[in-house]
PLY file of the C-alpha trace (Angstrom):
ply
format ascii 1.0
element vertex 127
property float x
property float y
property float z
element edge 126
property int vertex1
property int vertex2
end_header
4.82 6.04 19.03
1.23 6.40 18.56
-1.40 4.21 16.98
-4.09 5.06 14.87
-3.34 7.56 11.49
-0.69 9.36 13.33
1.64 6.40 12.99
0.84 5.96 9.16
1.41 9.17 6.65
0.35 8.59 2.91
1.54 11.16 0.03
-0.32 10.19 -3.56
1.77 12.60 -6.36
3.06 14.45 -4.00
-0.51 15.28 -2.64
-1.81 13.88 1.55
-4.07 11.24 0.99
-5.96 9.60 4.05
-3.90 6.42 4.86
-7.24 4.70 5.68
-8.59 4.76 2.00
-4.95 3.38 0.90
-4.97 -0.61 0.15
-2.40 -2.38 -0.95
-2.25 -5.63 -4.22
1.03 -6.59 -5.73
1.56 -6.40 -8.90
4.64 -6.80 -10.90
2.95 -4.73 -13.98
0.88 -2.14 -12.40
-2.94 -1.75 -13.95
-3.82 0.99 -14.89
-0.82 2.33 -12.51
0.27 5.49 -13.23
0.64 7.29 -9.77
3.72 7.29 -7.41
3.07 6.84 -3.56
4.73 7.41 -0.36
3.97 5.45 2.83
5.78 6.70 6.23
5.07 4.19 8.54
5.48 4.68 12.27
3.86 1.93 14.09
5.97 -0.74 16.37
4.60 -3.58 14.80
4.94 -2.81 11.11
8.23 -1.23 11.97
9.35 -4.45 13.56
8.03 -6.63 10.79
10.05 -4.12 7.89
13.57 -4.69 10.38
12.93 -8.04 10.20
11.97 -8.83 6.23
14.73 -6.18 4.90
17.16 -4.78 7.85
17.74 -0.91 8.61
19.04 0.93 5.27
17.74 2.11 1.78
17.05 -0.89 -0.03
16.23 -0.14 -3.61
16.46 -3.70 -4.60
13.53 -6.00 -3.18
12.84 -8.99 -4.37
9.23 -9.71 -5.72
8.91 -12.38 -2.95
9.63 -9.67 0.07
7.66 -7.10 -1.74
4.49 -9.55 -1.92
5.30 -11.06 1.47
5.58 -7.62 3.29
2.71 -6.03 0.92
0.25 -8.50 2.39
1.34 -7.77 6.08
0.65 -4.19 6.10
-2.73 -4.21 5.11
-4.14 -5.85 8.04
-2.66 -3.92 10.76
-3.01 -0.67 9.42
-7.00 -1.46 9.13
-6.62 -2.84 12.58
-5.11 0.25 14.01
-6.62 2.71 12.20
-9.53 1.94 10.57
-10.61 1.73 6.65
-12.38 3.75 4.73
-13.57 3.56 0.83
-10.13 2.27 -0.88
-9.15 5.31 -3.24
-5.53 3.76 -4.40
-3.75 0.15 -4.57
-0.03 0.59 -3.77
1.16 -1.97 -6.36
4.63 -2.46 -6.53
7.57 -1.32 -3.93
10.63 0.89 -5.21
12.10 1.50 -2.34
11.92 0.83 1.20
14.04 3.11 3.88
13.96 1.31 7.41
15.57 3.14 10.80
14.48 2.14 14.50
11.54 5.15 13.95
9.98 4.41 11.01
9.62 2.85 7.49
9.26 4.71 4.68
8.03 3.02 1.36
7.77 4.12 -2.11
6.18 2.84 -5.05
3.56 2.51 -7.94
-0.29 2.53 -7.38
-3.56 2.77 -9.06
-6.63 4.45 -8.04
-9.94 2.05 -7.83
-11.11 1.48 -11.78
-14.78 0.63 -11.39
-16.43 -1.40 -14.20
-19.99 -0.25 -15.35
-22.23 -3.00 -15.05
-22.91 -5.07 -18.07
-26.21 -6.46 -18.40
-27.68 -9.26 -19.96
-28.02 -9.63 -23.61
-32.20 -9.53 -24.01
-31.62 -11.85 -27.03
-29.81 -14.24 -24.78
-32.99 -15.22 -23.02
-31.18 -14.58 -19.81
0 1
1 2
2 3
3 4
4 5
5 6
6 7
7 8
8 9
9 10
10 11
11 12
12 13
13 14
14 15
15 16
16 17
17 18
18 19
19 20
20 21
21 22
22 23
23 24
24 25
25 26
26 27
27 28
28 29
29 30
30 31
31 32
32 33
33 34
34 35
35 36
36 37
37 38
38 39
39 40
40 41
41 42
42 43
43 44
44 45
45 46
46 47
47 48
48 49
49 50
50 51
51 52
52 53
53 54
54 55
55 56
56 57
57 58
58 59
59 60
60 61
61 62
62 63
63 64
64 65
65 66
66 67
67 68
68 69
69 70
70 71
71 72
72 73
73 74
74 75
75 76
76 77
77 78
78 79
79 80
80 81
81 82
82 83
83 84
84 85
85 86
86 87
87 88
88 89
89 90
90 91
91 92
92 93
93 94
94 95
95 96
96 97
97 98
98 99
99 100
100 101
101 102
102 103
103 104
104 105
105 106
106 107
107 108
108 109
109 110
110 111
111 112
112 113
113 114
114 115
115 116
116 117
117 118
118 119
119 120
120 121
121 122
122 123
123 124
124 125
125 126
């Protein structure tokens, strides 16, 4: 298995997306959402981490608690091994996750990044 992007393969609609501007943030209701994403996931220790939390199989049912749990672990080590770049998309929720002894594959809501313009200061306020 190789390290680095190779072992991690992002599809956004259906569309390649650099897996290094992908982030991930739970959420049970997805804001603003609206986007579906795929995550292959070919690295040892992730895969390791995904046999452990869920087992090999299609599991369609995951419990908040492992989705949040396992959400927050793949962050890290796909910034570690790969890099980060500008996030683009949150992964928010997980659908699905399909475990073998090669690879993970997860599917799931996400947002892109919502910036908010900048308020500023009320010039009545005296601020």
């Amino acid at each position: 298995m190789s390290e680095g992007p190779s072992s991690f393969d992002l599809l956004v609609d259906g569309q390649p997306l650099d897996p290094r501007t992908f982030h991930m943030h739970f959420q049970a209701e997805p804001f603003p959402g609206g986007h579906e994403y795929r995550l292959v996931i070919s690295d040892a220790d992730i895969l390791q981490q995904a046999i452990r939390t869920f087992g090999l199989g299609s599991h369609t049912i995951v419990s908040e608690t492992q989705a949040r749990s396992f959400m927050s672990f793949v962050p890290p080590l796909m910034s570690l091994k790969c890099g980060r770049h500008q996030t683009q998309y949150y992964g928010n929720t997980m659908s699905e996750i399909a475990v073998n002894e090669k690879e993970c594959v997860m599917t799931g809501c996400c947002s892109p990044v919502v910036s908010r313009p900048a308020t500023l200061p009320d010039p009545s306020s005296g601020i």
